[in-house]
N, C-alpha and C positions, 0 to 999 in steps of 0.2 A: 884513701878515704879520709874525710875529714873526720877529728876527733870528737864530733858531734855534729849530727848531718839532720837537718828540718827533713820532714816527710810531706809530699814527694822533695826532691833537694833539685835546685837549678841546677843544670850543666854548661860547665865552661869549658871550652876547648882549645888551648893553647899550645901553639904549632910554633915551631923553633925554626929561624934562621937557617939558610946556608951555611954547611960545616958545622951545625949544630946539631945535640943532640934532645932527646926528651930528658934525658938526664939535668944538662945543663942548664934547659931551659926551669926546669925545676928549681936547680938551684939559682939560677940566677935571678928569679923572679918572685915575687911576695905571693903571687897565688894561692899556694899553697898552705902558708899562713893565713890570709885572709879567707880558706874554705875553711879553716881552724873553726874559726871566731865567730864565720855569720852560716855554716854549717852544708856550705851548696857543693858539689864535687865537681874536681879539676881531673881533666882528661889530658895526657903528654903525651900526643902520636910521637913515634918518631920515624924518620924519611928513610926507606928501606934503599937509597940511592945512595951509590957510595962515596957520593961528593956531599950527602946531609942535603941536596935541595929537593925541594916538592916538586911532583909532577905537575905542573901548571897550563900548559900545553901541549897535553897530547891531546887528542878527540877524545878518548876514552875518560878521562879525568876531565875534561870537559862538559861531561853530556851526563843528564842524570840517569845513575845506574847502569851504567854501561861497565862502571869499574875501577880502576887506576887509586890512585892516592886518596881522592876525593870519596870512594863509594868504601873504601878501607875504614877511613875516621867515619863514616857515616854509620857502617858496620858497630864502631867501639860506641859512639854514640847510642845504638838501639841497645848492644850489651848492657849497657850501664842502667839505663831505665829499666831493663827486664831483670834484669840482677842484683842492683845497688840501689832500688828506687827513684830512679833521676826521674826529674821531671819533665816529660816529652814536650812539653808547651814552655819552658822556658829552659833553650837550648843555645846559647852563644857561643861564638869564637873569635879568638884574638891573635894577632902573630904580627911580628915581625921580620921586616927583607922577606923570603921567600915564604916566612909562613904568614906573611900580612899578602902575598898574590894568594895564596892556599883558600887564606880565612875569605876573600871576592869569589873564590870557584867556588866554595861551598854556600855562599849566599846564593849563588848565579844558580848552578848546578842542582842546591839541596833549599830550595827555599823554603820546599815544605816541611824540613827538620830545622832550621835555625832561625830563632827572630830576630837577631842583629848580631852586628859583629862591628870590629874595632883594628883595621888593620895601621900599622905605622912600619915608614922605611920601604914601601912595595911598590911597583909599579900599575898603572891601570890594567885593571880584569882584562884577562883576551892578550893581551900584547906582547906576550912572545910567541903566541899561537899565531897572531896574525904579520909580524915579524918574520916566522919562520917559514908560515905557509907561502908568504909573498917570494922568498928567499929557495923554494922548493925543496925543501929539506921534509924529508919523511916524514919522522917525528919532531916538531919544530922544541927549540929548548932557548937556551941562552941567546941572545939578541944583543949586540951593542947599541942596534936602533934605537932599540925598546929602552934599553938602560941608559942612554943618552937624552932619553927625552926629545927623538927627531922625528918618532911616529905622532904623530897627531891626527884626532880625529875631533865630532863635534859628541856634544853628552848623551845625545842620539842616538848616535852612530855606535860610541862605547853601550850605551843600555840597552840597544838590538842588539848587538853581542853577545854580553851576558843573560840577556831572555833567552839567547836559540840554547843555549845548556840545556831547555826544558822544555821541548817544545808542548805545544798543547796545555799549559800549567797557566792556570787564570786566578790563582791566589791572590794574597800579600806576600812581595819581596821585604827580605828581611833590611832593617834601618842599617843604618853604616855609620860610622866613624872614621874618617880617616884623615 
C-alpha cells in the first residue's frame, strides 16, 4: 500500500516478464515509489508457472471469466477495491515481454475492468494462441512463429481476436499503449 493513498486510489497492475517475479518486478521498477507520492495502489501478480511466463494462450485465460491467469489478476483487482479502496473506474495495467502479452488478454478478455494499458517488449494479442492452435498443440504456448514476427495478420483480423475473449460485450475497450 502506498504510504498515502487518495480515496477511492487508481489501480495499476504490473505484471513481470518471463523468469520474473512480482518481487523483482517490484524492485526493479519506480511504481512503487511513484504510488508513494501521487497515492494510487500498485498490484504485482506473480506467474504461478514455473518458467515465471503468463498464460497467454490457453482458451481459458483467453475468454472472459472462464479462469486461467487473466480471471486470477482480475480476482486481486476486485480484492483491492473491496479491501484497499481502489478505484473500480480507474483500473490499469502494464507489463513487459510476457506481462506486456498478459496486460492485451486483460484488455481483450476484461474490458470491463481495465481502462487502458501500456504493454512494452510483447508480442500481438492472440498470437501464441493462434500460433499454437494452427500448430495443433492442446494448450498452445511458446511459438517461434509468433516470436519471429512470421505470423501476420490485418488490425482487423488481430481486433476480432481480441473481441471474441468477450463474446456478447458491446462496451468501451480499454486505450493501449504499445
Amino acid at each position: 500500500m502506498p504510504d498515502k493513498k487518495v480515496t477511492p486510489a487508481p489501480i495499476i497492475v504490473a505484471i513481470h516478464y518471463c523468469t520474473g517475479t512480482a518481487q523483482a518486478y517490484f524492485s526493479g521498477s519506480q511504481y512503487a515509489n511513484l504510488a508513494d507520492q501521487k497515492g494510487f495502489i500498485v498490484i504485482y501478480p506473480s506467474s504461478p508457472s514455473s518458467g515465471g511466463c503468463w498464460d497467454v494462450a490457453s482458451t481459458t485465460s483467453l475468454t472472459h471469466n472462464a479462469g486461467g491467469d487473466s480471471k486470477t489478476i482480475v480476482n486481486m483487482v476486485n480484492y483491492a477495491v473491496a479491501n484497499y479502496g481502489g478505484d473500480a473506474s480507474r483500473v490499469y495495467a502494464t507489463g513487459s515481454s510476457s506481462g506486456a502479452m498478459m496486460t492485451q488478454v486483460l484488455a481483450g478478455a476484461y474490458p470491463d475492468v481495465f481502462k487502458a494499458g501500456s504493454s512494452y517488449s510483447g508480442v500481438p494479442d492472440g498470437c501464441f494462441y493462434v500460433s499454437g492452435a494452427q500448430a495443433g498443440q492442446a494448450t498452445p504456448g511458446w511459438s517461434n512463429t509468433c516470436a519471429n514476427g512470421q505470423l501476420t495478420k490485418t488490425a482487423q483480423q488481430w481486433g476480432d481476436l481480441t473481441r471474441s475473449y468477450y463474446p456478447g460485450y458491446n462496451g468501451t475497450y480499454p486505450k493501449m499503449m504499445m
